[in-house]
DSSP file (Angstrom, degrees, kcal/mol; ACC not computed):
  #  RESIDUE AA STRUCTURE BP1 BP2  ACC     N-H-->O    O-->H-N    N-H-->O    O-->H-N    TCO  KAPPA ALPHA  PHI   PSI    X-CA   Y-CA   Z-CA
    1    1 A X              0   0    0      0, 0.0   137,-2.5     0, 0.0    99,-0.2   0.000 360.0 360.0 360.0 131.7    0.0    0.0    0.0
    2    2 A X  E     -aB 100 137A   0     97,-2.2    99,-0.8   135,-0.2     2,-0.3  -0.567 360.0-178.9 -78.4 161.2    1.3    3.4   -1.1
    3    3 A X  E     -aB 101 136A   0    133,-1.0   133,-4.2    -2,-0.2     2,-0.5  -0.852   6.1-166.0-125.3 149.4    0.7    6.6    1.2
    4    4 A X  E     -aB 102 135A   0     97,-0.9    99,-2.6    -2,-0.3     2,-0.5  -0.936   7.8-149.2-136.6 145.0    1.8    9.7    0.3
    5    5 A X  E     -aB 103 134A   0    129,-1.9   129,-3.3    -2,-0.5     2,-0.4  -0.932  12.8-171.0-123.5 122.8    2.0   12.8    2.4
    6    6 A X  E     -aB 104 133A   0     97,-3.2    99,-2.2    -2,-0.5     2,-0.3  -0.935  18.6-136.9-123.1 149.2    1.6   16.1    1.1
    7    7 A X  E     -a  105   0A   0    125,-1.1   124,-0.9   122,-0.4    99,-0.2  -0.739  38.9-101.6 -76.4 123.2    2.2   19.4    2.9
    8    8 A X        -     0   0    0     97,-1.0   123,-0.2    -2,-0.3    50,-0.2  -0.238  48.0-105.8 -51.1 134.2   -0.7   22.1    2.2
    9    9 A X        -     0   0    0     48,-0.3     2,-0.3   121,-0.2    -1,-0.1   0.446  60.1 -48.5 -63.8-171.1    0.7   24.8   -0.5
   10   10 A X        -     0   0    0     19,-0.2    16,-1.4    18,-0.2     2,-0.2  -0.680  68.4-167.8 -76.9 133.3    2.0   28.8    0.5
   11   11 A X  B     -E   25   0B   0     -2,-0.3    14,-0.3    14,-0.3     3,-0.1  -0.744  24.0 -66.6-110.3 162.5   -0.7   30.1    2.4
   12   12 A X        -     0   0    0     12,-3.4    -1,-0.2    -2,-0.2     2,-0.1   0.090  56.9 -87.0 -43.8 166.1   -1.4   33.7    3.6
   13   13 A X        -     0   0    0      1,-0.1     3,-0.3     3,-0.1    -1,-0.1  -0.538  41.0-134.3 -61.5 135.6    0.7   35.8    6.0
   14   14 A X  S    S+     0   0    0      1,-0.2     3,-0.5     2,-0.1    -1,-0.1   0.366  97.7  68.0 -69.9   5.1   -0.6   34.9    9.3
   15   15 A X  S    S+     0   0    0      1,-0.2    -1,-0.2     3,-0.0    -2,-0.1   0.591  93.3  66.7 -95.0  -3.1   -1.0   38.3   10.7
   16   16 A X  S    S+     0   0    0     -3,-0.3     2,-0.3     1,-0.1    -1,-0.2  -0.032  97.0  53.9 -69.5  17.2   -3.9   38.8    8.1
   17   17 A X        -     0   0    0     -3,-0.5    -1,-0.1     1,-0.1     6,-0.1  -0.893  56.5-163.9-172.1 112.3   -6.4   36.1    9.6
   18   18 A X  S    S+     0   0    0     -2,-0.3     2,-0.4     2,-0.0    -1,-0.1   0.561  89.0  62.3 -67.3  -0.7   -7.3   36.4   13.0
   19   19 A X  S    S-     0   0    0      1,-0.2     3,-0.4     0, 0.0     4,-0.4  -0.880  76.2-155.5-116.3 132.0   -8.8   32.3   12.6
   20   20 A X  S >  S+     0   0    0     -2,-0.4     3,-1.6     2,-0.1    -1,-0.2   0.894  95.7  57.2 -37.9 -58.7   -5.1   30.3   11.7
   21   21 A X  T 3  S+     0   0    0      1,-0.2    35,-0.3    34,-0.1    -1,-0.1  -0.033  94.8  63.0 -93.5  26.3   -7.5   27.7   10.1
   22   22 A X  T 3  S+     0   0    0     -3,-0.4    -1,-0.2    33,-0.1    -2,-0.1   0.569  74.1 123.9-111.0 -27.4   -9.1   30.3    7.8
   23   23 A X    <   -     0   0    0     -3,-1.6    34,-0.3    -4,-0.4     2,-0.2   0.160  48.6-147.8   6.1  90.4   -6.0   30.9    6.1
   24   24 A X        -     0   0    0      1,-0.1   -12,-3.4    32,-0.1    33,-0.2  -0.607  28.6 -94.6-100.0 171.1   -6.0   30.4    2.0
   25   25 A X  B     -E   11   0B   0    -14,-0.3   -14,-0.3    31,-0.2    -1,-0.1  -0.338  41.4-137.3 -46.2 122.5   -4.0   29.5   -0.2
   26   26 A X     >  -     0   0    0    -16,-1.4     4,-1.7    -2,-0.2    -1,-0.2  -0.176  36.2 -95.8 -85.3-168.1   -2.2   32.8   -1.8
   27   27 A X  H  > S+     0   0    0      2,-0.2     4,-4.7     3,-0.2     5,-0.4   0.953 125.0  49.1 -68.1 -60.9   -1.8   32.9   -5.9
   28   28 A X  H  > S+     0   0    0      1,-0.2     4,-3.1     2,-0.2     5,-0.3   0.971 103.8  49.9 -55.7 -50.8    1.3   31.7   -5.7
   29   29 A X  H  > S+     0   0    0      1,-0.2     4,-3.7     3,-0.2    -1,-0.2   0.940 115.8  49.9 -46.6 -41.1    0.9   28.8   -3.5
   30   30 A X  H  X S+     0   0    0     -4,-1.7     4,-3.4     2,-0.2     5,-0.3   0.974 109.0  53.8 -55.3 -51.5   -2.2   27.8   -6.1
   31   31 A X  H  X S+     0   0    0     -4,-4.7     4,-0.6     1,-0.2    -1,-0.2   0.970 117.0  35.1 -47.9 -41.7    0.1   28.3   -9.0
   32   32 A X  H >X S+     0   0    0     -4,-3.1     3,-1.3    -5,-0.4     4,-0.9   0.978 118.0  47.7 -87.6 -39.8    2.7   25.9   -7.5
   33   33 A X  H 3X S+     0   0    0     -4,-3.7     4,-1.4    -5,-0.3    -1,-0.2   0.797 106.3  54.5 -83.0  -8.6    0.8   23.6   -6.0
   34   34 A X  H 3X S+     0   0    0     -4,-3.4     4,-1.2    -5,-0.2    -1,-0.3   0.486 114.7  42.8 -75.9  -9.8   -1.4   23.2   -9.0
   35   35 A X  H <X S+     0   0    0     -3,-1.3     4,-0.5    -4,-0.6    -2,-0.2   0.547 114.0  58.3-103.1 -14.4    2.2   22.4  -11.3
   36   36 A X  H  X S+     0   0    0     -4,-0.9     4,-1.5    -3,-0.2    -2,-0.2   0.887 109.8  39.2 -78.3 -49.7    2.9   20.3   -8.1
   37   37 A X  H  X S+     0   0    0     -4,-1.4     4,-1.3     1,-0.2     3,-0.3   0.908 113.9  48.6 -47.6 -55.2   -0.3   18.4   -8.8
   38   38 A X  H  X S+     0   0    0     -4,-1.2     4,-2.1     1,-0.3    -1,-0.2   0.609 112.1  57.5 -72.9 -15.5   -0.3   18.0  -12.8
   39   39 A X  H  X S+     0   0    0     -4,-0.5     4,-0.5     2,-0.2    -1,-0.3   0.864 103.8  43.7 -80.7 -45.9    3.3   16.8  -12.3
   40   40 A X  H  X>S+     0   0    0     -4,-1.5     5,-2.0    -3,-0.3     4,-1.0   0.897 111.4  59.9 -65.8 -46.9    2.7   13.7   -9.7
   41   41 A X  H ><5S+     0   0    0     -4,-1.3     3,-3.7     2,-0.3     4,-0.5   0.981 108.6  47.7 -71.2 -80.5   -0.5   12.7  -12.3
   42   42 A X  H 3<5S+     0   0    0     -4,-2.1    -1,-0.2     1,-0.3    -2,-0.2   0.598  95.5  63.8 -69.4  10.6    2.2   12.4  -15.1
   43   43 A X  H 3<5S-     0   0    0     -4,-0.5    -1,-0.3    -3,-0.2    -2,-0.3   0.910 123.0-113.2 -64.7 -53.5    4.3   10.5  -13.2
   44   44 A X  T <<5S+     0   0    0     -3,-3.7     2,-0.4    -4,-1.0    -3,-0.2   0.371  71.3 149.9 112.9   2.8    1.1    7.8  -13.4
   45   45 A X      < +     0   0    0     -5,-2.0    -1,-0.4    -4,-0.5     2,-0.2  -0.654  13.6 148.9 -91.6 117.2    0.9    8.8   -9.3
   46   46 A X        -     0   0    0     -2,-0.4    25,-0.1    -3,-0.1    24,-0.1  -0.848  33.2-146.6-156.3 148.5   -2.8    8.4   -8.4
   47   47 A X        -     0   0    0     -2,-0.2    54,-0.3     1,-0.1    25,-0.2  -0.380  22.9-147.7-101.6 175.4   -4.9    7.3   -4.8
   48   48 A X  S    S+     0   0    0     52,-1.9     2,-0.4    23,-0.1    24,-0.2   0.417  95.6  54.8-141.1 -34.7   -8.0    5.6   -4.5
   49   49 A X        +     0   0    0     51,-1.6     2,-0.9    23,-0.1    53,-0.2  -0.845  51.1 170.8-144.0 145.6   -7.9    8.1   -1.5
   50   50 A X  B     +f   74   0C   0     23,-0.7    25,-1.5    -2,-0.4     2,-0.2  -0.772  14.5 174.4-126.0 112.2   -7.4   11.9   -0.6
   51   51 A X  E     -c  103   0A   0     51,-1.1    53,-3.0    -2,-0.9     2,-0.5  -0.693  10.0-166.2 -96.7 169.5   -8.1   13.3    3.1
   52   52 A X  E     -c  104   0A   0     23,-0.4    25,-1.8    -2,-0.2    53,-0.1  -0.978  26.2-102.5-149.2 148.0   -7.5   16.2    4.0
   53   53 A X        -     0   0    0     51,-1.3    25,-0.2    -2,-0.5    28,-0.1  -0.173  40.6-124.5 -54.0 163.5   -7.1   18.6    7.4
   54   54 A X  S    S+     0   0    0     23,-0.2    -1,-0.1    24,-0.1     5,-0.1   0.604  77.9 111.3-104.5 -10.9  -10.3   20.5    7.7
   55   55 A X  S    S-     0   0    0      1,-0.2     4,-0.3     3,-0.1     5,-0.2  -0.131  83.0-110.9 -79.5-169.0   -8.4   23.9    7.7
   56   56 A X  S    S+     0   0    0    -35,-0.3     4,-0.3     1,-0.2   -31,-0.2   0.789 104.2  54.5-103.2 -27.5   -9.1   25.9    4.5
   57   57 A X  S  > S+     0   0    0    -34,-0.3     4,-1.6   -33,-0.2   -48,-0.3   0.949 110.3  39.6 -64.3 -40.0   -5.4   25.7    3.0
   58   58 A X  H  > S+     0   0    0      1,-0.3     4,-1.3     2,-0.3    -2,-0.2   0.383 111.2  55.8 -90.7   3.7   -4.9   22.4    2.9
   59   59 A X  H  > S+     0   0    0     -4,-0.3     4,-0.7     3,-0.1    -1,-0.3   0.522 113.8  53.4-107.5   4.5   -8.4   21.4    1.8
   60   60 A X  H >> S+     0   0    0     -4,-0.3     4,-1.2    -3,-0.3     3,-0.5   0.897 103.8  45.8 -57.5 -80.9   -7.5   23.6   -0.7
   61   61 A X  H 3X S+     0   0    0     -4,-1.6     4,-1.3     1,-0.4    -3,-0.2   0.624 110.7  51.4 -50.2 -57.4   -4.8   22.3   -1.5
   62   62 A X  H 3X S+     0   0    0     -4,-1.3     4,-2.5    42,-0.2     5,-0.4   0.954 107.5  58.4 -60.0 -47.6   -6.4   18.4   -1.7
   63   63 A X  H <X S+     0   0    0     -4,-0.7     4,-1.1    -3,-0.5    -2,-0.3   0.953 109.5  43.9 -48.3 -48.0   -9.3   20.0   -4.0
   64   64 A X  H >X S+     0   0    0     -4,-1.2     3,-4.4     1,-0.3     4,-1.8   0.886 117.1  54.5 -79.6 -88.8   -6.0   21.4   -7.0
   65   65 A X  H 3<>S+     0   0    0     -4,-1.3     5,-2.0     1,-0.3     4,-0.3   0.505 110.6  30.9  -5.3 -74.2   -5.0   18.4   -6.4
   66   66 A X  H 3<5S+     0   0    0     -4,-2.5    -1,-0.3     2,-0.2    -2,-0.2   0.497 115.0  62.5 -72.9   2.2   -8.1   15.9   -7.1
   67   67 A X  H <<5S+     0   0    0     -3,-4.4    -2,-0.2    -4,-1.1    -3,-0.1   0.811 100.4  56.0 -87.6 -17.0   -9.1   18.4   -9.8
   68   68 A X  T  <5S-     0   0    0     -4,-1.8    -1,-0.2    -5,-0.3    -2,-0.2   0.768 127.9-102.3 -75.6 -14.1   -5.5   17.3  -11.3
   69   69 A X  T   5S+     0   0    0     -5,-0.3    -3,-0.2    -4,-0.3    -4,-0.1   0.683  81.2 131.0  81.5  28.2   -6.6   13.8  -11.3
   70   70 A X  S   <S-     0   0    0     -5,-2.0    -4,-0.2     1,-0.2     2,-0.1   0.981  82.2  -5.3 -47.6 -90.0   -4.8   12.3   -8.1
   71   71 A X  S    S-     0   0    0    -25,-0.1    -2,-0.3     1,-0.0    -1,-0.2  -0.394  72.6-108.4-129.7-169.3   -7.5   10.9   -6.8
   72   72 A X  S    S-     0   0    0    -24,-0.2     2,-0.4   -25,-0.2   -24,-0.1   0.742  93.0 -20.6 -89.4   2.9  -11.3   10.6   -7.6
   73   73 A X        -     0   0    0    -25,-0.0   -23,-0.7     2,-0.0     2,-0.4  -0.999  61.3-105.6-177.8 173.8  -12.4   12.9   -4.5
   74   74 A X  B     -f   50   0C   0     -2,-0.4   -23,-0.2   -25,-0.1     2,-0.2  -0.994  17.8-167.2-149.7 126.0  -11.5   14.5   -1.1
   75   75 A X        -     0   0    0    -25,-1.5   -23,-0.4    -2,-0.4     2,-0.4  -0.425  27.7-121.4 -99.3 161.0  -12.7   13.6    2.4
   76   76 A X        -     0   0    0    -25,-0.2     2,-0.2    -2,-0.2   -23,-0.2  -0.740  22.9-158.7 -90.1 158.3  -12.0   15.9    5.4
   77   77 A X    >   -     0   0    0    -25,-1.8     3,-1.3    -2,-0.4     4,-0.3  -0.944   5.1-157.4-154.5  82.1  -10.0   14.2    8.1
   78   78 A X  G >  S+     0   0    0      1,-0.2     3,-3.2    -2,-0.2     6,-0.1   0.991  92.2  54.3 -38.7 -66.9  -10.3   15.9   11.7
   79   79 A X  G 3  S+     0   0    0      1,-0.2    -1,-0.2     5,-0.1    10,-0.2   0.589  89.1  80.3 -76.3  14.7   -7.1   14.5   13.2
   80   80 A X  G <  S+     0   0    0     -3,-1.3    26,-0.4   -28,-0.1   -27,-0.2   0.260  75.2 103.3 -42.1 -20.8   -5.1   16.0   10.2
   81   81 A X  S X  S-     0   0    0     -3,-3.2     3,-1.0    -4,-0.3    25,-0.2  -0.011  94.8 -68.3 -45.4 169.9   -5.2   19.2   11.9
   82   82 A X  T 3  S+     0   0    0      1,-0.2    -1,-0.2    23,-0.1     3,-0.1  -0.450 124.2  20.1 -55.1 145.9   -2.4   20.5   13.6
   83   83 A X  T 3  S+     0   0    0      1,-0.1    -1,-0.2    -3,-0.1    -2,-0.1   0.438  94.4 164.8  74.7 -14.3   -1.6   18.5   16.7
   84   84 A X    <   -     0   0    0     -3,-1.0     2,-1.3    -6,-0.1    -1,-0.1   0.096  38.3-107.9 -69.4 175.1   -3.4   15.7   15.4
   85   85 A X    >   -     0   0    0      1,-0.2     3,-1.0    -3,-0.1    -1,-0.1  -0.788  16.5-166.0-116.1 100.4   -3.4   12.0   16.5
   86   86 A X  T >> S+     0   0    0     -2,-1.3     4,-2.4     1,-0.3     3,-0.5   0.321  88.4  65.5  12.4 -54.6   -1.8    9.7   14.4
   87   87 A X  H 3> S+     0   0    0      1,-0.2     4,-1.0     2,-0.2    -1,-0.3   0.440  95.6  62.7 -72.1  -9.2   -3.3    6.9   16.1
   88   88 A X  H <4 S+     0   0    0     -3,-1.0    -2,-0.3     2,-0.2    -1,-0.2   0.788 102.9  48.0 -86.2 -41.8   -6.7    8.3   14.8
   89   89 A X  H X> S+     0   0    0     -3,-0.5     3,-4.9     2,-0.2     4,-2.1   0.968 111.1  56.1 -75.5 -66.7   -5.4    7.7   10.9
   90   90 A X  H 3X S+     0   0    0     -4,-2.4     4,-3.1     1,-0.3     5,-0.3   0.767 101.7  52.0 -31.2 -54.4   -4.3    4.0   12.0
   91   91 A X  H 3< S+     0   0    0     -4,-1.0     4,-0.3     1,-0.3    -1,-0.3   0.722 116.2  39.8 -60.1 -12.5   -7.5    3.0   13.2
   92   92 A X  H X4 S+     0   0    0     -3,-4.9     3,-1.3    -4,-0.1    -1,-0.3   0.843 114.0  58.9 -81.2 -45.6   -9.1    4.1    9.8
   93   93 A X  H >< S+     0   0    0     -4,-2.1     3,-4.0     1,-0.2    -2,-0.2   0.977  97.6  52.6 -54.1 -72.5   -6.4    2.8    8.2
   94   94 A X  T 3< S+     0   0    0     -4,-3.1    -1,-0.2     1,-0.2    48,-0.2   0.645 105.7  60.2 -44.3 -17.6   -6.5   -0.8    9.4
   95   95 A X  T <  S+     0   0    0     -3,-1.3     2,-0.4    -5,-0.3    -1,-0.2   0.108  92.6  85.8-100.9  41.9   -9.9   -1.0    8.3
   96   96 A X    <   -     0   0    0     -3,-4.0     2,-0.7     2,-0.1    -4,-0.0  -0.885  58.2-147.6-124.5 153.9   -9.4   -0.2    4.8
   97   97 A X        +     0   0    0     -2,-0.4     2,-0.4   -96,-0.0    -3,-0.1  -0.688  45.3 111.5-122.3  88.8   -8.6   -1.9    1.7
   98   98 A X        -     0   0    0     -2,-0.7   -96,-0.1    42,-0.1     3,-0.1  -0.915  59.8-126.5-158.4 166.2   -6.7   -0.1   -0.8
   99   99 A X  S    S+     0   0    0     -2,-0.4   -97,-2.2     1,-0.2     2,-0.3   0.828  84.1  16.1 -82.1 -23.5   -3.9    0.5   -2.8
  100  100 A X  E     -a    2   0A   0    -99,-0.2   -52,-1.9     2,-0.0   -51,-1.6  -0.959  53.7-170.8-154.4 156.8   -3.1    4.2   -2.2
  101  101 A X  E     -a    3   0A   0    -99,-0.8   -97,-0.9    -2,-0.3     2,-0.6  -0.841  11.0-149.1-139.1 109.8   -3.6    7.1   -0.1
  102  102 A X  E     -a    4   0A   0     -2,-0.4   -51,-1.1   -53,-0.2     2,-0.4  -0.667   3.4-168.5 -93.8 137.2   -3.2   10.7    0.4
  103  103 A X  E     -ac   5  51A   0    -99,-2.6   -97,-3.2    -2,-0.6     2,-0.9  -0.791   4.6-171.1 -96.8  96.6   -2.8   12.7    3.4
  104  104 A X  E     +ac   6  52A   0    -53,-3.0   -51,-1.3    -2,-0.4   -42,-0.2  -0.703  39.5 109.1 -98.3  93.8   -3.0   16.6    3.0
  105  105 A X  E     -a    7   0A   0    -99,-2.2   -97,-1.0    -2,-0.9     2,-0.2  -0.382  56.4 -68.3-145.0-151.0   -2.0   18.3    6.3
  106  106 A X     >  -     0   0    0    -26,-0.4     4,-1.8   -99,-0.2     2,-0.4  -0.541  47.3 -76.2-149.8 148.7    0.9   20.6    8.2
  107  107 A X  T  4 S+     0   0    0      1,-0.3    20,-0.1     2,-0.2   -25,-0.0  -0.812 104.7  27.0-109.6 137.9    4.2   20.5    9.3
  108  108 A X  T  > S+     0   0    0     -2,-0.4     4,-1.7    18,-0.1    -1,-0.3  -0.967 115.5  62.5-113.6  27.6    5.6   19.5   11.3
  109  109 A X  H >> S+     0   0    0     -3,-0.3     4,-3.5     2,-0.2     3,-1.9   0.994 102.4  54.1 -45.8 -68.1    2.9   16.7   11.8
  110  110 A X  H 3X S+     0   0    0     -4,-1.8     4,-3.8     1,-0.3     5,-0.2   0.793 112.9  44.8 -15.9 -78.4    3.5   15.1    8.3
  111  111 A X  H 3> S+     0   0    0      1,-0.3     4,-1.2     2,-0.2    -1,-0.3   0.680 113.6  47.2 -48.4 -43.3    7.0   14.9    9.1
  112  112 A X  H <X S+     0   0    0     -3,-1.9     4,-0.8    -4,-1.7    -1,-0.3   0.712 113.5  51.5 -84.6 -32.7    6.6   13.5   12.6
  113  113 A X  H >X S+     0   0    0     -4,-3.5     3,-1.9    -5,-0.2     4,-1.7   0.974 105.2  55.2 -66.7 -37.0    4.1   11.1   11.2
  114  114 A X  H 3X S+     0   0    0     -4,-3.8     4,-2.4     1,-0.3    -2,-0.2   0.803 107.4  45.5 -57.6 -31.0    6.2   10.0    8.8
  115  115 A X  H 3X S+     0   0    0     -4,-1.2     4,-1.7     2,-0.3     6,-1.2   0.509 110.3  59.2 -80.4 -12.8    9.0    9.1   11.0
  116  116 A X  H << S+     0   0    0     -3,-1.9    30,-2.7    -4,-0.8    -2,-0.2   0.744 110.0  37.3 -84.6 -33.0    6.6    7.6   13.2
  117  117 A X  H  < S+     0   0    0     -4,-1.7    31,-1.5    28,-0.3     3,-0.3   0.914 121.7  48.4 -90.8 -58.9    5.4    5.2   10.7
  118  118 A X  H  < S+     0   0    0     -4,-2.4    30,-0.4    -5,-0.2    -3,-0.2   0.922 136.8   5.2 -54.0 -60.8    9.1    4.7    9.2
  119  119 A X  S  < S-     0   0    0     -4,-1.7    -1,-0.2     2,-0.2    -3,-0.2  -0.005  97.7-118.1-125.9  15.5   11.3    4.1   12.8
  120  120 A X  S    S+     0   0    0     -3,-0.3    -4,-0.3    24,-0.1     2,-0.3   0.613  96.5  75.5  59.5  20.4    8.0    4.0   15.5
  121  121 A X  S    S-     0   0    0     -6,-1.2     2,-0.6    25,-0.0    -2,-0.2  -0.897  75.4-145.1-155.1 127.4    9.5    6.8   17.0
  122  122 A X        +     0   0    0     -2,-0.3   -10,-0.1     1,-0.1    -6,-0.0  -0.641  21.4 167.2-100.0 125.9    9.6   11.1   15.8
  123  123 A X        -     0   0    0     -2,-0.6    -1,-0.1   -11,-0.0   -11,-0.0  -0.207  52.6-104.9-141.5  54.6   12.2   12.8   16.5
  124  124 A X  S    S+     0   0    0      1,-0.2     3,-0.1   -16,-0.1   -12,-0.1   0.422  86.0 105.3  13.8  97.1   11.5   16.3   14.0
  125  125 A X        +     0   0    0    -14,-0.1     2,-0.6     0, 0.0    -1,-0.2   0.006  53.5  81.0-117.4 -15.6   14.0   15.7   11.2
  126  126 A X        +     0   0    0    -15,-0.2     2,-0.3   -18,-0.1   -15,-0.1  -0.706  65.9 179.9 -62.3 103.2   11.9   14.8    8.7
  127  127 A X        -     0   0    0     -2,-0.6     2,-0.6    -3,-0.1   -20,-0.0  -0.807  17.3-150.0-108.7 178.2   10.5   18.4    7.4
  128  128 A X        -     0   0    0     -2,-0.3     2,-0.3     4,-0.1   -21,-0.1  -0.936  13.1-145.8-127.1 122.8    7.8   18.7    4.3
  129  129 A X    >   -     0   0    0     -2,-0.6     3,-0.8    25,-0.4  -122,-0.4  -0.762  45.3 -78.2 -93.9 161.9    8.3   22.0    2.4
  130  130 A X  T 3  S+     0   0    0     -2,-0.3    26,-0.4     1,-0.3  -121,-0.2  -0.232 130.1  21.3 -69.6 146.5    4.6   23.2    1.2
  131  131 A X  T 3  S+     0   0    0   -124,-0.9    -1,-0.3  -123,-0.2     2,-0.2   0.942 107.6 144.2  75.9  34.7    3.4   21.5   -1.6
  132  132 A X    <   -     0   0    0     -3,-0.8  -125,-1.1    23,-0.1     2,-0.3  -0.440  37.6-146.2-119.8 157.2    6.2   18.7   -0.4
  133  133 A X  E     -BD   6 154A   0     21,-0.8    21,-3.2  -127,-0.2     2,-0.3  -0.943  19.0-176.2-118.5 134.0    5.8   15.3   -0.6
  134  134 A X  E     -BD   5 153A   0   -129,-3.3  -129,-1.9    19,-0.3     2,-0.9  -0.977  22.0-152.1-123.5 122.6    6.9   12.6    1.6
  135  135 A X  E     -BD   4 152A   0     17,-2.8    16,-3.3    -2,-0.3    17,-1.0  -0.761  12.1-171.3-102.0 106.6    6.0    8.9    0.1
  136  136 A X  E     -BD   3 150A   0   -133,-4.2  -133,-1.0    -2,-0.9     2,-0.4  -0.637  14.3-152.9-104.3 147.1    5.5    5.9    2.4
  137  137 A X  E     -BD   2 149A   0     12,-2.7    12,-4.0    -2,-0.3     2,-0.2  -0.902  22.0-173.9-130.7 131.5    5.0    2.1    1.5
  138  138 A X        -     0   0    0   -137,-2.5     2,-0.8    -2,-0.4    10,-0.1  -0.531  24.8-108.8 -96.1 152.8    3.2    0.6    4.0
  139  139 A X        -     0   0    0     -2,-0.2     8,-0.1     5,-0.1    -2,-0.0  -0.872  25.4-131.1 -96.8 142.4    2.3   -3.3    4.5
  140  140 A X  S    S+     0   0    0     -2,-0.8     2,-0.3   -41,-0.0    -1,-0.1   0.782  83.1  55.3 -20.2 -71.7   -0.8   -3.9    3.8
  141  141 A X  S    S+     0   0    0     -3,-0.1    -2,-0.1     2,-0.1   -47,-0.1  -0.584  92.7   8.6 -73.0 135.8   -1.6   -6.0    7.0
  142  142 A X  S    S-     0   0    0     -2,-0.3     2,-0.2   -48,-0.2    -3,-0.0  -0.074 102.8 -27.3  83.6 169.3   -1.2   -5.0   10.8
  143  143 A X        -     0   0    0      1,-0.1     4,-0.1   -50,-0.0    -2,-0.1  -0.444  49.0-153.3 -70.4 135.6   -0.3   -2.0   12.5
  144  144 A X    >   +     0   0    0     -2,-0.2     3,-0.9     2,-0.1     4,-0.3   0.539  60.2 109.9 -76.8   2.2    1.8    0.4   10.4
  145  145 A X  T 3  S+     0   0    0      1,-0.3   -28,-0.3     2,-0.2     2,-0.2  -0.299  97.6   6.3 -70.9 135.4    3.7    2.3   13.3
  146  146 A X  T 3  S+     0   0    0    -30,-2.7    -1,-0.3     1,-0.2   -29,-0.1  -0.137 115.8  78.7 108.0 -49.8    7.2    1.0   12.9
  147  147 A X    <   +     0   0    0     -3,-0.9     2,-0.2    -2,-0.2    -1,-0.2   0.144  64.3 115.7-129.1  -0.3    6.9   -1.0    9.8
  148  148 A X        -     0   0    0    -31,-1.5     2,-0.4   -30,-0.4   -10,-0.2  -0.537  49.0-143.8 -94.0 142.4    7.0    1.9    6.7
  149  149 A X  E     -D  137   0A   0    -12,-4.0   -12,-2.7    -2,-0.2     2,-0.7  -0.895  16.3-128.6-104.1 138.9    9.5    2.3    4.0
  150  150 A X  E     +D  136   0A   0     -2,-0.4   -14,-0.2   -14,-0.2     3,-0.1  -0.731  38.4 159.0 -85.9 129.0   10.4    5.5    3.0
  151  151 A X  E     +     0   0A   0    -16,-3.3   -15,-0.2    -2,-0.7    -1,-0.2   0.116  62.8  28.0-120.6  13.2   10.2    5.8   -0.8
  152  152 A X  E     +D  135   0A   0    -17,-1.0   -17,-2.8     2,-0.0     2,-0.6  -0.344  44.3 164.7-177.3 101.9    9.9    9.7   -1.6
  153  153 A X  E     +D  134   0A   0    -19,-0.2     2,-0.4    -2,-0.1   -19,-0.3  -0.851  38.8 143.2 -91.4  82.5   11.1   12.9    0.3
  154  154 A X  E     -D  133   0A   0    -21,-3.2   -21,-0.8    -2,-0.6   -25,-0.4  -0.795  39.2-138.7-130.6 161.7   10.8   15.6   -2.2
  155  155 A X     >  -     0   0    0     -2,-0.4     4,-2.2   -23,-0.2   -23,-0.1  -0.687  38.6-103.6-116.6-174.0   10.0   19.4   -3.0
  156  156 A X  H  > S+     0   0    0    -26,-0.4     4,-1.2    -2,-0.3    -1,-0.2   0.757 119.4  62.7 -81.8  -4.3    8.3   21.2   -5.4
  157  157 A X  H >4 S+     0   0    0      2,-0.2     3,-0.6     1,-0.1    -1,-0.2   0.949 103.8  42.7 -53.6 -67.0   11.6   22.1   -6.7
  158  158 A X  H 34 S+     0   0    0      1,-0.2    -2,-0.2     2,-0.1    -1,-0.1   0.970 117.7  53.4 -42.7 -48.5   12.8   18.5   -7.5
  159  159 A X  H 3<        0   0    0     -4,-2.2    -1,-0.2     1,-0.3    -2,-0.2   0.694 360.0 360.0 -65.7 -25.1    9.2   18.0   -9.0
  160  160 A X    <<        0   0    0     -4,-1.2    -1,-0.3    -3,-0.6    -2,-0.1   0.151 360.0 360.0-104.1 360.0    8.9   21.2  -11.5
């Protein structure tokens, strides 16, 4: 099973938005993550599923995404927030059957998940630039804490 973990694109300055989690997406951040998108889809990169954190950049960010033709549609995901708990995705996880999934949330969760899932333990070194991807394979069966290989760190540099 693939999963792939994407960081939410450039967002506004936060001293414009008294709500963090009203935050959008600026032009630029659309522009790039939208070249970010169309780039992964001609790789042949697509998910079966895309959540996303509830706050308003990074469900941006999964919408340019599925509109590129990642996947066929985008869930919100509560524990994708900041601060969320990890242990929240497993337990969805383990009852699911499919072959890939993407994650659209914030650093430095991503990162910390990722390391959690690679070496069962986070210890912030992993970071996700926006519009980043970090690319797990998971096994299929059992809990994944521990048990992931890492197969893709990258930014939207390498990708454009």
């Amino acid at each position: 099973m693939r999963l792939y973990l994407i960081r939410h694109g450039i967002a506004a300055d936060r001293a414009r938005y008294s709500q963090d989690a009203e935050r959008p997406l600026t032009e630029k951040g659309r522009k790039k993550t939208q070249q970010v998108a169309q780039r992964l889809v001609q790789l042949g990169i697509t998910v079966d599923v895309l959540l996303s954190s509830p706050l308003v950049r990074a469900h941006q960010t999964a919408e340019i995404f599925q509109q590129a033709g990642l996947a066929p549609s985008v869930d919100l995901f509560p524990p994708l927030a900041p601060e969320g708990d990890l242990n929240l995705w497993v337990n969805w996880y383990t009852v699911q059957s499919l072959n890939a999934i993407a994650l659209v949330g914030h650093q430095p969760d991503l990162g910390q998940w990722a390391e959690q899932l690679v070496w069962g333990k986070s210890s912030d070194r992993l970071t996700v630039k926006k519009a980043g991807i970090i690319g797990l394979r998971l096994n299929p069966t059992g809990n994944p804490i521990g048990n992931a290989e890492l197969v893709l760190l990258t930014s939207p540099k390498w990708l454009l």
